[in-house]
C-alpha positions as a printed NumPy array, in Angstrom:
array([[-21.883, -45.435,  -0.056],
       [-23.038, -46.373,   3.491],
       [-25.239, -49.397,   3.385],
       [-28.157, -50.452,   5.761],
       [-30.901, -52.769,   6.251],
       [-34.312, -52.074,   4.81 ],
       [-36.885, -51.818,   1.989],
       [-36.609, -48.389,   0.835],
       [-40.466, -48.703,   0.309],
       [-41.768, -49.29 ,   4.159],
       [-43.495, -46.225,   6.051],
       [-44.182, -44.652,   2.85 ],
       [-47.457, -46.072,   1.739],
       [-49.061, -45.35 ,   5.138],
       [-48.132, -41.628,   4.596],
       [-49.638, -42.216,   0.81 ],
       [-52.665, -43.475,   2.213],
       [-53.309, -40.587,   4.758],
       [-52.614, -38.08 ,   2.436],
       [-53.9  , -39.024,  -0.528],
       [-56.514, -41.676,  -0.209],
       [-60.081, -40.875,   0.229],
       [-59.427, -37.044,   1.262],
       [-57.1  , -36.282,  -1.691],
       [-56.987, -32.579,  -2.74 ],
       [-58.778, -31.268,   0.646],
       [-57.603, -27.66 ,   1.449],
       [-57.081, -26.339,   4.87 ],
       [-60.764, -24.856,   6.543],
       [-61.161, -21.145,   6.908],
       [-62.277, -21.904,  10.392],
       [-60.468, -20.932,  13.247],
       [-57.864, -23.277,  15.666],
       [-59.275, -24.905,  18.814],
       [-58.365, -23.653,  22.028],
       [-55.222, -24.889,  23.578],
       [-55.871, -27.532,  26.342],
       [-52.795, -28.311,  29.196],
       [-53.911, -31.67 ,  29.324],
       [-52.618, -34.016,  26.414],
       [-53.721, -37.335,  27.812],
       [-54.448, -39.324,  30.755],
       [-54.435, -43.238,  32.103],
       [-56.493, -44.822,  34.845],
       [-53.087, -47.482,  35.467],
       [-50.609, -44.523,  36.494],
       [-51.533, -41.263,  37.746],
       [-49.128, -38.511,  37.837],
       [-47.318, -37.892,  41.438],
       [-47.186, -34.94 ,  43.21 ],
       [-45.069, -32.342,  41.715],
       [-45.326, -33.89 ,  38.007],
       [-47.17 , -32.315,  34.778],
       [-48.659, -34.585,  31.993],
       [-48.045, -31.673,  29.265],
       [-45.607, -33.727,  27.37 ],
       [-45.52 , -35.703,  24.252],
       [-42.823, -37.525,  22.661],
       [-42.542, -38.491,  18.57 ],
       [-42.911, -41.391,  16.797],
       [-40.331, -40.928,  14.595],
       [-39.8  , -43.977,  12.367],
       [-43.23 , -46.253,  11.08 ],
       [-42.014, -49.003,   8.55 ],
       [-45.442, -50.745,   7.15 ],
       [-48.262, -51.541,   8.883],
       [-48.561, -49.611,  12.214],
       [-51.456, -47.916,  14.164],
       [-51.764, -45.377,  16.782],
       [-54.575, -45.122,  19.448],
       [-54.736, -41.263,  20.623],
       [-57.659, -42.098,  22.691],
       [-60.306, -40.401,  20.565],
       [-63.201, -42.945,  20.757],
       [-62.136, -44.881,  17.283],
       [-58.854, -47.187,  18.642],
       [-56.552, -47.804,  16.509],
       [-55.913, -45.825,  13.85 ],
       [-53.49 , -46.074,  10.853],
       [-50.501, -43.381,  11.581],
       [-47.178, -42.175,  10.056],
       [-43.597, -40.716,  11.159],
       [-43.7  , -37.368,  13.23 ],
       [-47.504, -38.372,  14.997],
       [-47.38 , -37.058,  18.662],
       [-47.429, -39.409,  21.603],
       [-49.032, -38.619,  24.419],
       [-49.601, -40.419,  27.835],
       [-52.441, -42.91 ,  27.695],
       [-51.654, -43.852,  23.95 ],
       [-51.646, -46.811,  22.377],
       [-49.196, -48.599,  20.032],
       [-49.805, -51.67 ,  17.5  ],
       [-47.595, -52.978,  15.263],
       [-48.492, -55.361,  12.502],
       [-45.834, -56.117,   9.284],
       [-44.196, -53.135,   9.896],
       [-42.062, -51.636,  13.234],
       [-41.925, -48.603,  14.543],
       [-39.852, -46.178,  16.235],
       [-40.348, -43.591,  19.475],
       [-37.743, -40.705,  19.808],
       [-37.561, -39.432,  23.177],
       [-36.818, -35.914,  24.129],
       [-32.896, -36.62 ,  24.762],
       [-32.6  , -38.824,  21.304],
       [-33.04 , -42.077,  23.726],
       [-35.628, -44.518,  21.617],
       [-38.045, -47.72 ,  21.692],
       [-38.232, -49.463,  18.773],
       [-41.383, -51.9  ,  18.572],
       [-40.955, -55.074,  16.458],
       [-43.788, -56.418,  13.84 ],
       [-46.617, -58.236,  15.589],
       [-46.356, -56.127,  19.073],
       [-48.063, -53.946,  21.288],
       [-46.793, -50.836,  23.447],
       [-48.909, -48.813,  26.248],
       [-47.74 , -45.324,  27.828],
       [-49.074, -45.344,  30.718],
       [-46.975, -42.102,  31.875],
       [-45.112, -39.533,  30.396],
       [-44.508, -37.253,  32.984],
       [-41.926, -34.146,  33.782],
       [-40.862, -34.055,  37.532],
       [-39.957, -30.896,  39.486],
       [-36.495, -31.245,  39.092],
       [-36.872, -31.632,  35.154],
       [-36.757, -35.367,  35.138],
       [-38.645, -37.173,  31.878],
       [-40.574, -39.926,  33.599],
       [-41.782, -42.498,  30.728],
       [-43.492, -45.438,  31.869],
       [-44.225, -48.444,  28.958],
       [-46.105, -51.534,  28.99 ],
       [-45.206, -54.047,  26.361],
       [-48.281, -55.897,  25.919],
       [-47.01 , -58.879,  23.029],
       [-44.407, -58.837,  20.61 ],
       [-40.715, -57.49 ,  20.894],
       [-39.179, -54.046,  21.999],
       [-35.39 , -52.029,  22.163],
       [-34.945, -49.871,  24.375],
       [-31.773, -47.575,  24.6  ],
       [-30.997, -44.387,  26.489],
       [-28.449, -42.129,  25.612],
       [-25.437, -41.358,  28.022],
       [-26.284, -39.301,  30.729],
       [-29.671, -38.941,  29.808],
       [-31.689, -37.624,  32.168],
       [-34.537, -39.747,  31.37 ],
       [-36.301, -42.273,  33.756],
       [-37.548, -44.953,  31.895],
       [-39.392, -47.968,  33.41 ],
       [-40.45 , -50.541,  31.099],
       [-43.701, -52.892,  32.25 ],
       [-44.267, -56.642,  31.563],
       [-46.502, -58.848,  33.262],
       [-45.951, -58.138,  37.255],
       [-42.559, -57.073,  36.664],
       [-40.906, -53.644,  36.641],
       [-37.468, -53.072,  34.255],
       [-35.525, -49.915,  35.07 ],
       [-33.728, -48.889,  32.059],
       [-30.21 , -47.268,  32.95 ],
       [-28.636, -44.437,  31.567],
       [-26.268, -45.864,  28.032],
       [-28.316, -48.818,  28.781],
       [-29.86 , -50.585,  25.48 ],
       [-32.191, -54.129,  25.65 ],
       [-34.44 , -55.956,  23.98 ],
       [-37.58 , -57.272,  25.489],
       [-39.711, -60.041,  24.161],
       [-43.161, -61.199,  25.736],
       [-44.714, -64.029,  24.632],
       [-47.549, -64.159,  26.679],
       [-46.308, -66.672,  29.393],
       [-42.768, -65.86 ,  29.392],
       [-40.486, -62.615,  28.813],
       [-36.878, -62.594,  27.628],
       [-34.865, -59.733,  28.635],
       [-31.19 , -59.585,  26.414],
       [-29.232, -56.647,  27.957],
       [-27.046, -55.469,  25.159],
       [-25.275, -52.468,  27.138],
       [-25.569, -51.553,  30.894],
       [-26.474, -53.405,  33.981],
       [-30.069, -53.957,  34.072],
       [-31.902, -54.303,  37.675],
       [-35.599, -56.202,  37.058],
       [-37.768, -56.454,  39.809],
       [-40.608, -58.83 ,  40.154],
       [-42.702, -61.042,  42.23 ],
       [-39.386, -63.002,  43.306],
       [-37.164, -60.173,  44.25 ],
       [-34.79 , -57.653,  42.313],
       [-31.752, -59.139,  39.661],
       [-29.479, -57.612,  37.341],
       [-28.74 , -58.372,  34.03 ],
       [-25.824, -57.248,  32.778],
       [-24.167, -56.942,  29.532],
       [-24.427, -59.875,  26.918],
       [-26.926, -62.012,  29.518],
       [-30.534, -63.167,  28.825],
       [-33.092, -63.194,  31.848],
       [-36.354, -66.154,  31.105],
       [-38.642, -64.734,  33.525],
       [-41.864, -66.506,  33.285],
       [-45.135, -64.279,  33.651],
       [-47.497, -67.052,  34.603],
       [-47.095, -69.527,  37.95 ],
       [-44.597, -69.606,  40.387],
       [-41.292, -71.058,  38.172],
       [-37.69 , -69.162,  39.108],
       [-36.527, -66.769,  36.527],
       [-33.527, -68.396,  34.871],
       [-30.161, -66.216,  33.698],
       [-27.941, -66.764,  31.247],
       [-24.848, -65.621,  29.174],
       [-25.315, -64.866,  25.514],
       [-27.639, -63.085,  23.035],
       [-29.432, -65.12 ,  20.818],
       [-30.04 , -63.286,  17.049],
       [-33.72 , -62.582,  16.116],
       [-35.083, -61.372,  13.222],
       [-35.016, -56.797,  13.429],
       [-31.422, -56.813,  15.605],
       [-30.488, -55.741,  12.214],
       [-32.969, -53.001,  12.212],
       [-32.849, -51.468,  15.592],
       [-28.662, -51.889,  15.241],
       [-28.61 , -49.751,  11.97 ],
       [-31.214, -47.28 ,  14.227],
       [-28.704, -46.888,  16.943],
       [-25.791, -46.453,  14.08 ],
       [-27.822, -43.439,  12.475],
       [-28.513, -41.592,  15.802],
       [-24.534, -42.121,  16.699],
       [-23.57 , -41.223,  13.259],
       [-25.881, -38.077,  13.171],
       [-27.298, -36.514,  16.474],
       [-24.175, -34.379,  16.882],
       [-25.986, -31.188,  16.86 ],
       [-24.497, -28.79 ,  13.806],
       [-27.56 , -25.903,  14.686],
       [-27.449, -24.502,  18.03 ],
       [-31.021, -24.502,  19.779],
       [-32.363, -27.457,  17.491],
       [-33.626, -29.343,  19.752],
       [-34.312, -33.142,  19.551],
       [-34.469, -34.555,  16.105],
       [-31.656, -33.629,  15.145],
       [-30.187, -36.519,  13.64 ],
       [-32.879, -35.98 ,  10.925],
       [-31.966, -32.62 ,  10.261],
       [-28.329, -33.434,   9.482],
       [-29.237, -36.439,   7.607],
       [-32.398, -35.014,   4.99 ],
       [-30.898, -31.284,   5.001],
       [-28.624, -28.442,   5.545],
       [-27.31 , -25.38 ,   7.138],
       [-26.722, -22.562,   4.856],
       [-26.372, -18.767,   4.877],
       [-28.296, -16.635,   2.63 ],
       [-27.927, -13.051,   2.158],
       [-31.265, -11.4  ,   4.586],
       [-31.49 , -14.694,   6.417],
       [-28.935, -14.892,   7.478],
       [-28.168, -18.97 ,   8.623],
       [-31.313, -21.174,   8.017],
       [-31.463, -25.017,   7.387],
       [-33.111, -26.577,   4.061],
       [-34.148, -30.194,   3.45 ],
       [-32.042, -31.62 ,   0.236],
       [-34.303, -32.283,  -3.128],
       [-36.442, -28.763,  -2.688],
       [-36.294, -25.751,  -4.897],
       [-37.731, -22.269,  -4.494],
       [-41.021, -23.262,  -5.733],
       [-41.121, -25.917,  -2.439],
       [-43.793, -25.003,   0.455],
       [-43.036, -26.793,   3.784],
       [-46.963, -26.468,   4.5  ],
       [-48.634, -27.797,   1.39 ],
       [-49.12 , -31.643,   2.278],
       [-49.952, -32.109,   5.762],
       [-52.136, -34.008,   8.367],
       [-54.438, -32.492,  11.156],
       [-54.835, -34.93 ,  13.57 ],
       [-57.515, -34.653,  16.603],
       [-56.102, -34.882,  20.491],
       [-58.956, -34.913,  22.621],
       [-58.626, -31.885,  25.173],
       [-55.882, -30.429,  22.779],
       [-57.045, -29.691,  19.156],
       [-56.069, -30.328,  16.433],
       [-51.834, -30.722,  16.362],
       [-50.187, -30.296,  12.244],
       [-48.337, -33.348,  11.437],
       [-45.622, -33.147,   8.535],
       [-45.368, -36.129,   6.261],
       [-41.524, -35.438,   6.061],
       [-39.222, -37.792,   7.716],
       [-37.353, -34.707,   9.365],
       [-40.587, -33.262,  10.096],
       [-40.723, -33.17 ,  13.827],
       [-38.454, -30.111,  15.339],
       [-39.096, -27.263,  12.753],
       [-42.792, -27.692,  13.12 ],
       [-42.428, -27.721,  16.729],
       [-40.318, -24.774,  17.17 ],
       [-38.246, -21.843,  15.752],
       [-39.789, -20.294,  12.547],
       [-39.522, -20.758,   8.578],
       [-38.382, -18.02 ,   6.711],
       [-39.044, -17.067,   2.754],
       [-35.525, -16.533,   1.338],
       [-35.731, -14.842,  -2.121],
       [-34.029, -16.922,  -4.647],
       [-33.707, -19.614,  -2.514],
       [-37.194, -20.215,  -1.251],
       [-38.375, -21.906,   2.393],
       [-35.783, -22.51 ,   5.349],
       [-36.162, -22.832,   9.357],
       [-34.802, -21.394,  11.872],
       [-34.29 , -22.292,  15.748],
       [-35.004, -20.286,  18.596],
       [-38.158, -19.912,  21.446],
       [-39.601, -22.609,  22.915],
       [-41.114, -26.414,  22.347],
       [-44.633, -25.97 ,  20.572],
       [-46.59 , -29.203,  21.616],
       [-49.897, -30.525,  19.887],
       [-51.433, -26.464,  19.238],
       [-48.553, -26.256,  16.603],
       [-50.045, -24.   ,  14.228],
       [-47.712, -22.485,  11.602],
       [-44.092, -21.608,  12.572],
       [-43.558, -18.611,   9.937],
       [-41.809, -15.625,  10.375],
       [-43.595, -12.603,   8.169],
       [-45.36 , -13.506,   5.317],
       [-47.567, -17.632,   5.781],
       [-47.164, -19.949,   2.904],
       [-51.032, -19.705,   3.451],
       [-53.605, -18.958,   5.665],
       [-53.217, -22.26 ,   7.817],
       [-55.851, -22.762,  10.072],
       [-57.362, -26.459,  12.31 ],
       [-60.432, -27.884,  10.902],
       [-63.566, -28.221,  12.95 ],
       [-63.19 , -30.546,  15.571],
       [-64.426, -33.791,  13.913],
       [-68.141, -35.079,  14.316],
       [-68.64 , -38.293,  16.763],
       [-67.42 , -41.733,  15.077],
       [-65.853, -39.655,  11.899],
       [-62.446, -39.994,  11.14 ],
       [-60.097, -37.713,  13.742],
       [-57.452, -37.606,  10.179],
       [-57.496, -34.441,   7.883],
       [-55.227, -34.658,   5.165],
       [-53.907, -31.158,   3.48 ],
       [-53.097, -31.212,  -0.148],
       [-52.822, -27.419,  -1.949],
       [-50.227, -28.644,  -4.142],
       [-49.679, -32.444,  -5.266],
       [-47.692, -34.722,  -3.005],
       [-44.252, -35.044,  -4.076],
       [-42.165, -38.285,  -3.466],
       [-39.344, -40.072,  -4.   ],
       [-40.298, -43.802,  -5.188],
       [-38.591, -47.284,  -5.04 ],
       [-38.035, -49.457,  -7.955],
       [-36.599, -53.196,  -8.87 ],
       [-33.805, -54.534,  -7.308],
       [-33.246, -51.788,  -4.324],
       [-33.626, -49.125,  -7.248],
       [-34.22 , -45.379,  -6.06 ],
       [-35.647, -42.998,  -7.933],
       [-35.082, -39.112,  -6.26 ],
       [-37.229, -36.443,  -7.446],
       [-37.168, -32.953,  -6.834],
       [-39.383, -30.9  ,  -4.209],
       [-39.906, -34.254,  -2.441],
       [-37.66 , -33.153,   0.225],
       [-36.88 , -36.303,   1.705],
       [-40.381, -37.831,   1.414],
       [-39.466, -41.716,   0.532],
       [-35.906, -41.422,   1.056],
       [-34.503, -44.1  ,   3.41 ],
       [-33.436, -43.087,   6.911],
       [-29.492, -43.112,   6.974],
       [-28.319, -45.75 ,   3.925],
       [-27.449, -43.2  ,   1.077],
       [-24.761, -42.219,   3.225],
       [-24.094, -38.246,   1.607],
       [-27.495, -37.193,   0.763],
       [-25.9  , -33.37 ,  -0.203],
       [-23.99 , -34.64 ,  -3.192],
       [-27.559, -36.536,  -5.037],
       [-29.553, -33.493,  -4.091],
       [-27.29 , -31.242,  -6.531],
       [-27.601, -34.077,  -8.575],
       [-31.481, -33.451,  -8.489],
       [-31.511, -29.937,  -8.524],
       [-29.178, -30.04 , -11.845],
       [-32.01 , -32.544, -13.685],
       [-35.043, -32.934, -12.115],
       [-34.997, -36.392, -11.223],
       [-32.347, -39.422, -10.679]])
């Protein structure tokens, strides 16, 4: 059994608390879904260029603990879970927790307890470049890009600029008068007030963010608490992100790690998350969550819940119940249901939420379903769940306990 660093018990209390604290039970609203908006968010410190669009988000696809999200709606921060949208302008706070940012490619930034992340720009050039811009305000953040990504990633701190490399991966650390830059892979380039260096691989750069001091570089990577983390992160995306669906599109690392592809006679091949049964409906426990100038966008409490709510469709499979498909196009923040012939039920956005009132709609038709820790690292895996609590890429083999599951309920 693959092992890996973690409580099994972080990121699944906040998704507790926003589905089931003070709105438990709420059903979706017979009203009907706000009008689509092309403009998901916007920042007075970058503008987008000439020949960029601001219609793109990005997922945050991992929240352990204690982490917030400001969407720009008037309230700040807000408490959040796995699979929220991130749009350009938004805000990111970590307290005991971390949290995790999936880019469209599978590249990531990983925030560290006790930080602070701005996206000042997430922009798509003419020539399909993903322009993200970050600003790491306090705390700690990894950064790596996949090979070959086509990503442009530029990571802020203080007055200076940090062009993140394709196959490059860092961490970043600002404490307030100084920044420490560790380059684990790549060569590095950081350009500030004094001029443009490179880090390369296994060197540190001090660069102090206050006065006039000389940045100092050295060799060697001192450990600090969450290398563990973001190491076992960048295991599980290298372990998993080969794509085994054709047209899946990014988050697919989940997808082979919480489910499955299987064909079923008048389905032909669909995927299923592990620990469902026929009775399971992928739309019964759910968020609505306000974007101002977009709607409402359906958030999925699942921790694979990003791509098959985004695009493709789910199909009813008799005897086998709910699976997805791939196929059309990216579905941004108007994601209304993704079903092909007959709804799990009539899904439609609540009315756009009064000034100063919550911007969070939980959706509960049936009871939420989860997998629990217990003493000592203790797991216990219930069926219809379907993932929900399950740690992201320890258990190793997740098919083999599912049939486990299916044969008694519960393990």
């Amino acid at each position: 059994m693959r092992r890996g660093f973690g409580r099994t018990g972080w990121g699944t209390w906040a998704i507790v608390w926003l589905l089931c604290g003070t709105f438990r039970g709420q059903s979706p609203s017979s009203q009907p879904p706000a009008p689509p908006s092309v403009a998901p968010g916007s920042s007075a410190e970058s503008s987008a260029l000439a020949g960029e669009s601001q219609v793109r988000i990005v997922r945050l696809s991992q929240v352990l603990g204690d982490v917030s999200l400001d969407r720009q709606t008037g309230l700040g921060y807000e408490k959040t879970m796995a699979n929220m949208p991130v749009v350009q302008g938004a805000r990111l706070q970590t307290h005991l927790g971390a949290a995790a940012v999936e880019l469209e490619d599978g590249s990531a930034l990983r925030l560290s307890a006790d930080s602070e992340l701005v996206f000042p720009k997430l922009a798509l050039e003419q020539d399909g470049t993903r322009n993200t811009v970050v600003r790491l305000l306090q705390g700690k953040l990894y950064v790596s890009l996949m090979p070959g990504s086509s990503s442009r990633v530029t990571v802020l701190v203080g007055d200076a600029r940090i062009q993140v490399p394709p196959g490059a991966h860092l961490r970043l650390r600002n404490q307030g008068d100084v920044a420490t830059l560790s380059v684990y892979a790549g060569t590095v380039p950081v350009e500030s007030g004094t001029g443009v260096q490179l880090v390369g691989k296994k060197q540190t750069l001090t660069l102090p963010l206050q006065g006039s001091a000389e940045a100092v570089l050295s060799h060697g990577i001192a450990d600090e608490p969450f290398d563990a983390w973001d190491k076992q992160q960048m295991e599980y995306q290298k372990h998993y992100g080969a794509s085994s669906f054709a047209g899946a599109g990014y988050g697919i690392s989940d997808l082979n790690y919480y489910g499955s592809v299987m064909d079923v006679d008048g389905c032909g091949a669909i995927w299923q998350p592990y620990f469902v049964d026929a009775a399971w409906n992928p739309y019964s426990n759910g968020v609505w969550t306000w974007y101002p100038g977009s709607g409402y966008s359906w958030v999925s409490p699942y921790p694979w819940g990003w791509t098959p709510f985004h695009t493709g469709s789910w199909v009813m499979c008799p005897g086998v119940g709910w699976g997805w498909q791939p196929g059309g196009g990216f579905v941004g923040l108007n994601n209304v249901a993704l079903v092909n012939g007959r709804a799990p039920f009539k899904l439609h956005p609540p009315l756009p939420p009064v000034h100063g009132k919550s911007t969070l709609v939980p959706v509960n038709t049936r009871p939420l379903v989860l997998s629990r820790p217990g003493q000592a690292g203790s797991l216990t895996l219930v069926q219809n769940s379907a993932g929900l609590g399950v740690p992201r890429g320890p258990l190793g083999n997740l098919g083999r306990l599912s049939h486990q599951v299916a044969e008694r309920g519960i393990v």
